[in-house]
N, C-alpha and C positions, 0 to 999 in steps of 0.2 A: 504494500500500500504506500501511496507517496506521503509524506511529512506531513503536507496538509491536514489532511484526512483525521488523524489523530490530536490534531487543532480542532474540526468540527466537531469530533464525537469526547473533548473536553467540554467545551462548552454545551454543548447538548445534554451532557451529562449534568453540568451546574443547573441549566436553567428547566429541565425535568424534574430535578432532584426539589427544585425550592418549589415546582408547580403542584408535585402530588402531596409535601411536607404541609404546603398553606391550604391543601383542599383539606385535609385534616384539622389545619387549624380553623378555618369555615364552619367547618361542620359544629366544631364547639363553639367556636361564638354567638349560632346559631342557638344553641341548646335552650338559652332564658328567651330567645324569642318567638319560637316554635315546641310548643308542648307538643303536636299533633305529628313529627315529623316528616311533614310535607313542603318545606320550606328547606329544610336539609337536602332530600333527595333531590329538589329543585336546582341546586348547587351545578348539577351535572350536565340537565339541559341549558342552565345559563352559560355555562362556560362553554358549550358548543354553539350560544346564537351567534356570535359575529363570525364565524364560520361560515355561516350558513349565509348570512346577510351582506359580508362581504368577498363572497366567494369570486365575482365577476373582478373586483380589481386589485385582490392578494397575489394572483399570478402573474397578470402584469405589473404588478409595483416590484417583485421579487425580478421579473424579466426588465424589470430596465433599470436597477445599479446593480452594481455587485453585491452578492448575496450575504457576506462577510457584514455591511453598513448594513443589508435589510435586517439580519439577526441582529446586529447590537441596535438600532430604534425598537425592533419589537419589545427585547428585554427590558427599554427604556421604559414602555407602555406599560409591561407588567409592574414593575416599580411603582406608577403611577396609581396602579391599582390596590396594590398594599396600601399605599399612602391615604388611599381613601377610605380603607376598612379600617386605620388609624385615629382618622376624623373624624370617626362616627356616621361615615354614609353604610347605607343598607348593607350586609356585607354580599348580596346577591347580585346587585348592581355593581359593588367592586368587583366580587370576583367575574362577572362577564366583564369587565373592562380587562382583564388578566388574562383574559381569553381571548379577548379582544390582539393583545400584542401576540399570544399562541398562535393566531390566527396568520398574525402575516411571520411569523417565523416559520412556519414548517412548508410553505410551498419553497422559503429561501433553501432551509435545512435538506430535505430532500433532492433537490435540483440542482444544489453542487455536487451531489454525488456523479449525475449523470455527465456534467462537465470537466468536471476532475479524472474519475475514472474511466477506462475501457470498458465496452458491455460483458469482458470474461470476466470483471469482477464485480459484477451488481449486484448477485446472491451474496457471496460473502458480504461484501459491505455492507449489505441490508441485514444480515443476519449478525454482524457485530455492530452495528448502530441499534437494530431493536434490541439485543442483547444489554447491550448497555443501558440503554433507556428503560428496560425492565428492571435490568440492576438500580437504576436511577428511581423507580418505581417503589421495589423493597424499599429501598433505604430509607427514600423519602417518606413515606407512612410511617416507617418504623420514627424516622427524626420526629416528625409531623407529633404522632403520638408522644412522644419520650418527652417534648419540648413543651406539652401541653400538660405531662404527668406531673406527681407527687416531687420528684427526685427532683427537677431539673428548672420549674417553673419558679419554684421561691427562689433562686437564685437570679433568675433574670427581673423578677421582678423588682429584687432586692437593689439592683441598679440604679433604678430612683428616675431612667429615660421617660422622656413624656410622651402621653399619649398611651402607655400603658397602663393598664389598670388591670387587667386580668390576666390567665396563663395565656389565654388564645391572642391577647395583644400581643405577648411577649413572644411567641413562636412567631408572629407575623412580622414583626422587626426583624426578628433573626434574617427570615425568608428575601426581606430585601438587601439582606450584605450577598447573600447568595445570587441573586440576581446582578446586581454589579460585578460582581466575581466573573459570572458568564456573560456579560459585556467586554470585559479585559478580555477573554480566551474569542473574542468577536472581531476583534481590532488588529489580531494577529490571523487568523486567517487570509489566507493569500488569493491574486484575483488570479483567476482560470483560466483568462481571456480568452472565455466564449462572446462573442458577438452582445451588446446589448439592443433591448428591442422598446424604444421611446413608448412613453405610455400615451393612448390613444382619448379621446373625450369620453364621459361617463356613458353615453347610448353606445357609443362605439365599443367600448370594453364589455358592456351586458350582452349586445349583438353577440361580439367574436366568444363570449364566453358559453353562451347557448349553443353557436355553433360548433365548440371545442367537446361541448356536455353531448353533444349528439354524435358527434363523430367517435367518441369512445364507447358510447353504448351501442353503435354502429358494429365496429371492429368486432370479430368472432370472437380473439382471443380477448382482448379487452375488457368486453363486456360481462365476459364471465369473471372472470379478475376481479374487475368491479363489485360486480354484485357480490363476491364473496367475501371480497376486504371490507365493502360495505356492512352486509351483517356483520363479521365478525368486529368491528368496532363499533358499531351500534351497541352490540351486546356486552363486551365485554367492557367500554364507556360506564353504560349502568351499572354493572357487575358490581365496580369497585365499590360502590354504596351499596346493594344488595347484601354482599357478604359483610358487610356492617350493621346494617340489618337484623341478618341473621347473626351473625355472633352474639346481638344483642339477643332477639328470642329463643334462639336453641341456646346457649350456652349464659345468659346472663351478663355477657362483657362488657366494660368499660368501651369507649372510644380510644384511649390508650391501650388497653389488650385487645380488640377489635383490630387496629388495627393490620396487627403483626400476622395475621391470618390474610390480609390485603397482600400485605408480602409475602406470604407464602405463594398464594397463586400466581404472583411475578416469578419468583423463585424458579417456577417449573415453567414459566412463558420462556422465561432469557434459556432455559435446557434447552426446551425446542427448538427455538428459534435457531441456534449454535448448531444442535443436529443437525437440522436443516439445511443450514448456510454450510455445511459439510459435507451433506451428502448429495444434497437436490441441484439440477441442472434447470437452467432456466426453461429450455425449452421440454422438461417435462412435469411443470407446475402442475399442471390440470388434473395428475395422478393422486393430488393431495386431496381433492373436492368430497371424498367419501366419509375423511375425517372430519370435517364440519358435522356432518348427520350423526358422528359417536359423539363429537363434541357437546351437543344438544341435548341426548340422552343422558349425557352424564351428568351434566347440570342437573336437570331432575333429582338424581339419587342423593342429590346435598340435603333434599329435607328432611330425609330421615334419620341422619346425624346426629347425635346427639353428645359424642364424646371427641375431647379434641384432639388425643392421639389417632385416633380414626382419621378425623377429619383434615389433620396437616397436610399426609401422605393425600388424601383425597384430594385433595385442593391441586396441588402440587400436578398430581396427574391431569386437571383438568386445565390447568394453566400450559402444560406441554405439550396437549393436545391442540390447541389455540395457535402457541407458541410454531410449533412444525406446521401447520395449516396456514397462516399467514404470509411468513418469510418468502415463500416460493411466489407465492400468488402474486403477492405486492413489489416482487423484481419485474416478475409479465409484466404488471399493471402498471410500471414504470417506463418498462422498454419498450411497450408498445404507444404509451404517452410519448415518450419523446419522441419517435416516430415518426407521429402523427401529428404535434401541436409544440413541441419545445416543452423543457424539466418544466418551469414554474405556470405552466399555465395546466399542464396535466396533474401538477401537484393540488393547483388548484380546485380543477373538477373533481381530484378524487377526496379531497376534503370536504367539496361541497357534500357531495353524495353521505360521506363516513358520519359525518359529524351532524347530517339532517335527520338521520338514522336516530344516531343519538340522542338529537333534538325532540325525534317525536316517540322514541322510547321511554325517554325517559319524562316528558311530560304525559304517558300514559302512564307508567308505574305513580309519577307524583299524585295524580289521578284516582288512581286506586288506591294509593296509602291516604289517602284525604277523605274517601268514603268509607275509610275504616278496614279493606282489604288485608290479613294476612301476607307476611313477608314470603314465609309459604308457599305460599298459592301462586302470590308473583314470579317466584322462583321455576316453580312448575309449568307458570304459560310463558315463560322464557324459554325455559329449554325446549318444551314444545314447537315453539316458532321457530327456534334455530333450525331444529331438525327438519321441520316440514319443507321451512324457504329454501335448504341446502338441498333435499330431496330435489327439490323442483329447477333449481340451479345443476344441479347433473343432469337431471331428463333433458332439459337445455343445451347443456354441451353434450350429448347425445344426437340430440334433434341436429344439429351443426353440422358433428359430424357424419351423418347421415346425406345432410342438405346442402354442405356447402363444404364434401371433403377435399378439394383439391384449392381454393382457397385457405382453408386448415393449413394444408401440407406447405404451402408457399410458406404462413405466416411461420410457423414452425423450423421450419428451413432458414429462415432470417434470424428466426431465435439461438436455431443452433450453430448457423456459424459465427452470429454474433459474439453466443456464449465463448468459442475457442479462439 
C-alpha cells in the first residue's frame, strides 16, 4: 500500500473512533429527557438525515478539491456539532449536524481510495479500512461508555471546564480533542492528482445526481451491490441501538455495560471483513449474497438470549457474518461507480441509498418503541426483513443472469482483469 493510505485510515480511525464514543455519549444525555426511549433510538435516523438530504452535492463538493481539505472541513463540522450539545441545543439537532460533517466526509474518505490505489487493491483496502473503522467502532463504544461511567466521569468533571455539568458533557469534550486530532492526520494527507471536477449550480448537481442514482441501479452488477450494501447498513445502522436495547431488556445493562456488547458485534464485523479482504476476488463478490439470508436469520435467534456468555460469542458470529458479506460487495459497488460516474459522486449515490435505509428504519423502529413495541419483537421483524429483501436480491441476480448473461460476462471480465 503507498504511504498515503495509512495517512487516510489514521485519520479515519480518529474521526470514527470520537463518532461512535459521542453517539454513546447522546444517548445518555438523552436519558433525563426521554423517559419513553424514542428520542434515543431517534439518535440514529438523525445522524443519517443530511445524508440523505444532501446527497446530490456531497459528491460533487468531495469531486472538486482535494479530498484530504474535504475531510479536514467535515471534521471541522463535527466539532461544531459537539459544540452545540455543549450549549445546550437539543442534542438530536446536534448530533445530525455531526452527521451533517459524516456526510460530506465519506464520499471524500472512500474516493481517495479509488484515486490513490490500483483496482488489484480495492478488496484489500476496503477490507482494512472497514476493519479499522470496526476496530474504531469497538473502541469507541467501549470509550463512549467508560467516559460516561462511575470510574472515569468524576475525574473529568472534576476539571472544573465549562459547559460541563454532567458525565455525558464531559465524554462530549473529550470527543472534540478527538476530532481535531483527525483534522491534523487530514492536513497530511497527500493530493493524488486525479483531475478535479468544478462544482456545477444547485439544479444542475440534483439533475447529474439523479442521473448518477439511475445509472447505478441500471448497471447489472451495481445494482445488486447496491441493494445489498444498502440493507446491510440500513440494518446494521439501527442495530447499534437495538443491541442496546436489548442488553437493556434481556440482560438489565447499564448504557456503560451495554455498551461493550456494541463492540462485541464490531469485534466479529472487522474478522470478517479481514477474511474477506483475504480471500475474496472482486470479480466474485456476488458468491457472498446467500450470507445476507443466514445473516437475517440469525438476528432472530438474539431474542432468546438471555445469558451473556452465550451471547458474546453470538454476537460476535453475527457481526462476521455482516462483516465477510459487505467487504466484497462494497469493492463491486465501488468499481463499478467509478466506472461509470467518478469515486465521489458514486460514493455519493451509495450513501444516499445506505443511509435512506437507515433513515427510514430507523424512524420505523422509533415508531414502534413510541407505541410501546417490544425490543423483541423489533428484533425479530429485522431479521425477518433482512432475510426476505436478501432472498429476493439473489432471485434478482439470478433473473440477470438468466437475462442478460453475456453482458454479466463482459462486466465480470472488466472486474477481473481489473482485479490483477
Amino acid at each position: 500500500m503507498k504511504k498515503g493510505f495509512y495517512t487516510i485510515m489514521s485519520a479515519q480511525f480518529c474521526s470514527s473512533l470520537a463518532d461512535n464514543a459521542l453517539f454513546i455519549a447522546a444517548v445518555e444525555l438523552l436519558k433525563p429527557l426521554d423517559p419513553s426511549g424514542a428520542q434515543r433510538a431517534a439518535l440514529v435516523p438523525m445522524f443519517a438525515l443530511f445524508y440523505v438530504l444532501l446527497a446530490p452535492f456531497v459528491g460533487a463538493f468531495a469531486d472538486a478539491l482535494p479530498k484530504g481539505r474535504v475531510m479536514f472541513i467535515a471534521n471541522g463540522i463535527k466539532v461544531v456539532g459537539c459544540l452545540m450539545m455543549l450549549l445546550g441545543v437539543h442534542p438530536l439537532l446536534a448530533f445530525a449536524v455531526v452527521g451533517l460533517g459524516a456526510a460530506a466526509y465519506s464520499p471524500a474518505k472512500y474516493g481517495i481510495l479509488t484515486e490513490l490505489l490500483p483496482p488489484s487493491q480495492l478488496v484489500k483496502a476496503n477490507g482494512w479500512i472497514e476493519g479499522l473503522t470496526i476496530a474504531s467502532i469497538i473502541l469507541g463504544v467501549v470509550l463512549g461508555g467508560q467516559l460516561i461511567g462511575p470510574k472515569i466521569a468524576p475525574h473529568l468533571m472534576s476539571l472544573g471546564l465549562p459547559g460541563i455539568g454532567s458525565a455525558a458533557e464531559a465524554a462530549i469534550t473529550a470527543m472534540v480533542g478527538l476530532y481535531v486530532l483527525a483534522a491534523l492526520f487530514n492536513l497530511k494527507i497527500p493530493r493524488t492528482g486525479a483531475a478535479l471536477r468544478p462544482m456545477c449550480g444547485p439544479l444542475d448537481l440534483v439533475t447529474d445526481f439523479m442521473q448518477c442514482n439511475r445509472r447505478l441501479w441500471q448497471d447489472k452488477l451495481g445494482q445488486i451491490s447496491l441493494a445489498t450494501t444498502t440493507l446491510f447498513w440500513g440494518v446494521s445502522g439501527n442495530l447499534r441501538y437495538i443491541v442496546l436495547a436489548w442488553a437493556g431488556a434481556a440482560l438489565g445493562y447499564t448504557t456503560t455495560q451495554a455498551s461493550s456488547l456494541v463492540g462485541v458485534v464490531a469485534v466479529g464485523t472487522a474478522l470478517g471483513a479481514l477474511v474477506a479482504s483475504w480471500t475474496m476476488k472482486l470479480d466474485r463478490a456476488v458468491k457472498v449474497i446467500p450470507l445476507g439470508i443466514a445473516l437475517g436469520l440469525t438476528v432472530i435467534l438474539l431474542v432468546g438470549i438471555r445469558d451473556v456468555w452465550i451471547a458474546a460469542p453470538f454476537l460476535t458470529l453475527l457481526g462476521a457474518l455482516g462483516g465477510f458479506l459487505v467487504v466484497p460487495m462494497n469493492a463491486l459497488l465501488q468499481h463499478r461507480g467509478h466506472n461509470l460516474m467518478g469515486a465521489g459522486r458514486s460514493i455519493a449515490v451509495q450513501n444516499f441509498n445506505e443511509q435512506a435505509c437507515i433513515l427510514v428504519l430507523g424512524f420505523l423502529y422509533v415508531g414502534l418503541t413510541g407505541v410501546g413495541l417490544h425490543a423483541f419483537i423489533a428484533i425479530t421483524a429485522f431479521g425477518l426483513l433482512v432475510a426476505g429483501v436478501m432472498e429476493v436480491i439473489r432471485r434478482w441476480h439470478l433473473r440477470n443472469l438468466r437475462q442478460h448473461p453475456h453482458e454479466l460476462e463482459r462486466l465480470l471480465v472488466i472486474a477481473r482483469s481489473d482485479a490483477h
